[in-house]
C-alpha positions, -999 to 999 in steps of 0.1 A, spaced: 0 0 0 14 34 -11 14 55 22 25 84 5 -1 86 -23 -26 80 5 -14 110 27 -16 131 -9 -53 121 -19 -61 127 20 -44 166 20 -55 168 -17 -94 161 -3 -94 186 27 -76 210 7 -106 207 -23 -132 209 2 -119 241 19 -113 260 -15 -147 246 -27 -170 257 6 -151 292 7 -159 298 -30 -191 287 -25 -199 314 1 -198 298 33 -168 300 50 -190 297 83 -194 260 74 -155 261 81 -152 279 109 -136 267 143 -161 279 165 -137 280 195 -115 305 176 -144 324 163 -156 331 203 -122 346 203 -133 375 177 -153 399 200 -151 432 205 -138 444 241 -156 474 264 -151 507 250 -133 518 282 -102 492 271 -103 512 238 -104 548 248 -65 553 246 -71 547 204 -85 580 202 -56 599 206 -34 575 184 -57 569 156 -49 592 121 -80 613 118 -72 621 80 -106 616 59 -95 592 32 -77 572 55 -107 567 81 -134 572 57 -126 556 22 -96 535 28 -105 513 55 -137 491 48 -148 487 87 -145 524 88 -157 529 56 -187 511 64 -192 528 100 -193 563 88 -221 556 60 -242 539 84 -236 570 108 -245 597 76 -277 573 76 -284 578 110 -281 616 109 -311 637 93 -286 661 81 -264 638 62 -292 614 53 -293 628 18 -253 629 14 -249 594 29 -278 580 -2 -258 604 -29 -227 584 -22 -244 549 -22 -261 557 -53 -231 565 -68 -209 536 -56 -242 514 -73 -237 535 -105 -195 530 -105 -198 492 -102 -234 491 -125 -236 471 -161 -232 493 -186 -265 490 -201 -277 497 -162 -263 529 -159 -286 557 -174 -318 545 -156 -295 546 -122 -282 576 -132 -317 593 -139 -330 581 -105 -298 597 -87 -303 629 -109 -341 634 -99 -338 628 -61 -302 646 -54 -293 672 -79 -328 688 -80 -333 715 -64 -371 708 -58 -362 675 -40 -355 672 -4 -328 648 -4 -315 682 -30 -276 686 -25 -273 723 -27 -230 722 -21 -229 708 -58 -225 736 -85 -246 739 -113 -225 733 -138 -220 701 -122 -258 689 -117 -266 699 -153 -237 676 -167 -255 645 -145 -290 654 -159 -275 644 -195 -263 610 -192 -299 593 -192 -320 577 -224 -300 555 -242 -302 519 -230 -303 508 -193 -272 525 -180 -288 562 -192 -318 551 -175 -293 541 -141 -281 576 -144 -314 590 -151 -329 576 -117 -299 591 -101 -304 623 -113 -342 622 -105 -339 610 -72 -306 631 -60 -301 658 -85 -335 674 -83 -345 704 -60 -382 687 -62 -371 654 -50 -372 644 -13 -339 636 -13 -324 662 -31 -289 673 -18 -286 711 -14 -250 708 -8 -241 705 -43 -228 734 -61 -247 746 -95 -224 738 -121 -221 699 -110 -259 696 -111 -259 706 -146 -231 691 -154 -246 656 -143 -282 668 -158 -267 671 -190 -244 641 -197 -268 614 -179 -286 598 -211 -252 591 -220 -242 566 -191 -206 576 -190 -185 555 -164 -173 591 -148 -211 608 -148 -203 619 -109 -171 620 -107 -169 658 -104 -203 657 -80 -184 627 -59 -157 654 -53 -177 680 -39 -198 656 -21 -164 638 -5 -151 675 2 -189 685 23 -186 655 43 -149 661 52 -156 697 61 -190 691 83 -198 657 88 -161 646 102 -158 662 135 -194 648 143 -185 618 136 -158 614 155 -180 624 188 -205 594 179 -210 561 187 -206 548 153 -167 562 158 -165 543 195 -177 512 172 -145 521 150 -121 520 181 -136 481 191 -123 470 158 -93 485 161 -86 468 192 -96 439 181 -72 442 146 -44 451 169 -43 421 188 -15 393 181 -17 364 159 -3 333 163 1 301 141 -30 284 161 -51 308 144 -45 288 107 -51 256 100 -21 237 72 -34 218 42 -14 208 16 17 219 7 18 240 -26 55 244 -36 88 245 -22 120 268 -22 156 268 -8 145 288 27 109 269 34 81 264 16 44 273 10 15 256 14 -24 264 21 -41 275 51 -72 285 66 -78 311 92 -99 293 117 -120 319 128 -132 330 94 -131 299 73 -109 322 45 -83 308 28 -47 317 23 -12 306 13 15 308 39 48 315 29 69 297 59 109 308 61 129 288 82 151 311 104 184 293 108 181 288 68 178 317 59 201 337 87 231 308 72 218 313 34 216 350 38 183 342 23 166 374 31 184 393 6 179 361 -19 144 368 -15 143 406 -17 161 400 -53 152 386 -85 158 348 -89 187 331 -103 169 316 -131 146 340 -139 147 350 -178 150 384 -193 174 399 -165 210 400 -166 235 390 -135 242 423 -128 206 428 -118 202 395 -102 229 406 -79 216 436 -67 242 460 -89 236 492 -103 240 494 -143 250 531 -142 287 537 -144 296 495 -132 298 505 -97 281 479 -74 262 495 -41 274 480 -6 256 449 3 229 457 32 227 434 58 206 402 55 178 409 77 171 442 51 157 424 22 131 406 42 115 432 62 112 455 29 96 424 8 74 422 39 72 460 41 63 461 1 35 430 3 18 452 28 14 480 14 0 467 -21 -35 459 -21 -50 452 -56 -70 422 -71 -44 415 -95 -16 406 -74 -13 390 -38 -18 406 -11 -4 398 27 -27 395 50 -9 382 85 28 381 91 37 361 123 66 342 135 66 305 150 95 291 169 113 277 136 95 298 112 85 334 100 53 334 82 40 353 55 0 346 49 -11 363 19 -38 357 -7 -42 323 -21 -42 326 -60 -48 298 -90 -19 295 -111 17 297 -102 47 310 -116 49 322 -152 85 311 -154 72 277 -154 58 272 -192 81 290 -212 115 272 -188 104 239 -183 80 228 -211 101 234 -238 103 202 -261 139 187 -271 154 195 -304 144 163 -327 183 155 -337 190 153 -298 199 120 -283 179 104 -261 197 96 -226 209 64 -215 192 66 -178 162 89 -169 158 97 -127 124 96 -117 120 124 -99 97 107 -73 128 84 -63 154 93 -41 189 76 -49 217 61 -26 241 93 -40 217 118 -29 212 112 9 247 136 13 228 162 -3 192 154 10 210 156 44 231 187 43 196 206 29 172 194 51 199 199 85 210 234 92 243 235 114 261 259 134 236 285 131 229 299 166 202 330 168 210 361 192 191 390 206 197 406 175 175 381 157 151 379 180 143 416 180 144 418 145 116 392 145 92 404 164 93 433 142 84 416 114 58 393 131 36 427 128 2 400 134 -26 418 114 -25 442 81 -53 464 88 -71 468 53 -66 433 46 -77 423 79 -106 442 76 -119 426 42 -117 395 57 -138 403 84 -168 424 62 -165 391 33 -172 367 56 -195 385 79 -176 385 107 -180 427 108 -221 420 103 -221 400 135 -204 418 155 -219 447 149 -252 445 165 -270 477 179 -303 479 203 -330 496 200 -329 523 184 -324 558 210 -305 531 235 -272 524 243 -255 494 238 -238 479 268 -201 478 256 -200 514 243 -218 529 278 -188 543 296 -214 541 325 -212 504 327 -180 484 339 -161 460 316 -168 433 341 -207 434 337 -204 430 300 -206 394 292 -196 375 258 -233 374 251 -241 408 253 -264 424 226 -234 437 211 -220 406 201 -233 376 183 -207 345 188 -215 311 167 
């Protein structure tokens, strides 16, 4: 019986039927309950000291970050006098990500209820010459009707939710290219409305409860992560300083690939700067670039110390967030290991098919003796030894400081996708009656009282 193949078909089957319930949409299914009960949000009063560390910059607490994102729109929804501001931007997120045939009825419907001036959702900061551009985007095909509602509904002083903040010259402008269902209808209108929101609705918000919500989450993103919060499948590839394989973070049932980097291999390989470079094989770049030299007049920089090319690699990965490329999520350390956990991709790496699949020339020879690559042979236990054992590599107090800098635990707009996708954020998030409240954000009551099945939190 073939142990091995069985282990595979067993990793191969766990592995499938992670991947397939999280595509499906239910990463619940796959949640560990006992690390879920671990995701709740504290007492406001173990919070309080945020306020005065947080970054109060708009786009940064308002349009960046998803969890605050989200927070401040429900709190414009909640005020009367941001009400019609709050809808203006919804309806104009709906547009931005609407068909194209969708778009001039949505952008009609925004017209009449913001940008007219007979509306009382009317937004009078937009200018006219901006309200008149969104009337005109509005009868050809669905997305001029999408534009056409917009306009109705936002862009028009008769509508009830007309927006009186908007200036003139955008309410034209809008009113006058929404039958066309242009992709950038409200983008000048989005500007003004952004700008009114920043200017009056900020400060307020930062006073409410919606903003005390904000500072729970940010607790609870600060806190540290360690490797029992993920859960190994298979392993998807190797390298010379570890290997990466797929995981699941218990508590959310997402999946990720975690990039493992064994510490004594890489501190004796000086494999952090290996990593921060380009590849020894890689195609299309010359030695001088694969060893970290500067073409301009031959002179080769100093070599930086091994520890620098990791933490910048990390430093880079977590600062990139697009849906193109992969995007780190975690970075913790374990006591052989540091661990990169970023987004789990299909595909691999494009070196492969144009460096490994290329056929032999016809006129070549074919070779006396083939290895199977599957076998180990008696002349590569030396090897097999000397790559899998790393001696005379002792870590210091230099290493260990450096890695608890890395090991940074949570990247906060990552984090916070995570926890709005699977609807983590949704359950947490749980308010009382309306005019009351809720336990864990009344300074009034003690952190003690507050129990783990509070209104405020809802644990599977």
């Amino acid at each position: 019986m073939d142990i091995g193949g069985l282990e595979t078909v067993v990793a191969n089957s766990a592995y499938v039927s992670a991947r397939g319930s999280v595509d499906a949409s239910a990463p619940s299914t796959m949640r560990d309950k006992k690390m879920r009960a671990k995701l709740k949000l504290p007492h406001i009063s173990q919070c309080e000291h945020l306020r005065t560390q947080l970054d109060l910059d708009f786009h940064s607490l308002c349009l960046r970050q998803p969890i605050g994102k989200r927070l401040f729109q429900q709190f414009l929804e909640e005020q009367e006098a941001f009400a019609a501001a709050g809808g203006l931007w919804r309806s104009m997120e709906e547009y931005a990500v609407a068909e194209e045939g969708e778009r001039p009825q949505k952008a009609q419907k925004t017209v009449n209820q913001f940008f007219d001036s007979a509306s009382k959702s009317f937004c009078p900061f937009l200018e006219e010459k901006a309200i008149m551009r969104e009337y005109a985007v509005a009868e050809e095909g669905e997305r001029p009707q999408k534009a056409q509602k917009t306009v109705n509904q936002f862009f028009d002083s008769a509508s009830k939710s007309f927006c009186p903040f908007l200036e003139e010259k955008a309410i034209m402008r809008v009113k006058e290219d929404a039958r066309h269902g242009r992709a950038d209808l409200f983008k000048e209108a989005e500007g003004q409305l952004l700008k009114h929101l920043e200017e009056q609705a900020l400060a307020r918000y930062a006073g409410s409860l919606f903003f005390s919500r904000f500072l729970q989450f940010k607790w609870l993103e600060g806190q540290s992560v360690t490797e029992e919060w993920f859960l190994d499948f298979r392993v998807l590839g190797k390298g010379g300083f570890g290997e990466v394989c797929a995981c699941q973070m218990r508590a959310t049932g997402k999946m990720y690939a975690n990039k493992k980097l064994n510490k004594k291999r890489l501190k004796k390989r000086n494999g952090y700067e290996a990593r921060a470079g380009l590849g020894a094989r890689t195609p299309g770049f010359s030695p001088r670039l694969r060893e970290g030299r500067v073409s301009q007049g031959g002179a080769a920089p100093p070599r930086s110390a091994p520890r620098q090319g990791a933490i910048v690699e990390k430093r880079i990965l977590a600062k990139v967030h697009s849906r193109f490329i992969v995007t780190l999520a975690y970075a913790f350390q374990t006591k052989l290991d540091l661990c990169l956990v970023m987004t789990l991709m299909n595909g691999g790496d494009l070196r492969t098919g144009p460096s490994t699949r290329t056929s032999p020339p016809a006129t070549s020879p074919s070779p006396p003796f083939v290895p199977d690559p599957r076998t180990v042979y008696a002349k590569d236990i030396g090897e097999v030894g000397a790559f899998s054992t790393v001696r005379g590599v002792a870590l210091d107090e230099q290493d260990r400081a450096f890695y608890e800098d890395f090991s940074s635990g949570n990247i906060p707009i990552p984090w916070q996708e995570e926890m709005v996708e699977t609807g983590v954020f949704g359950e947490l998030n749980v308010w009382g009656a309306k005019g009351t409240v809720p336990r864990d954000l009344d300074p009034s009551v003690s952190a003690d009282s507050v129990s783990s099945k509070s209104g405020t939190c809802l644990l599977l």
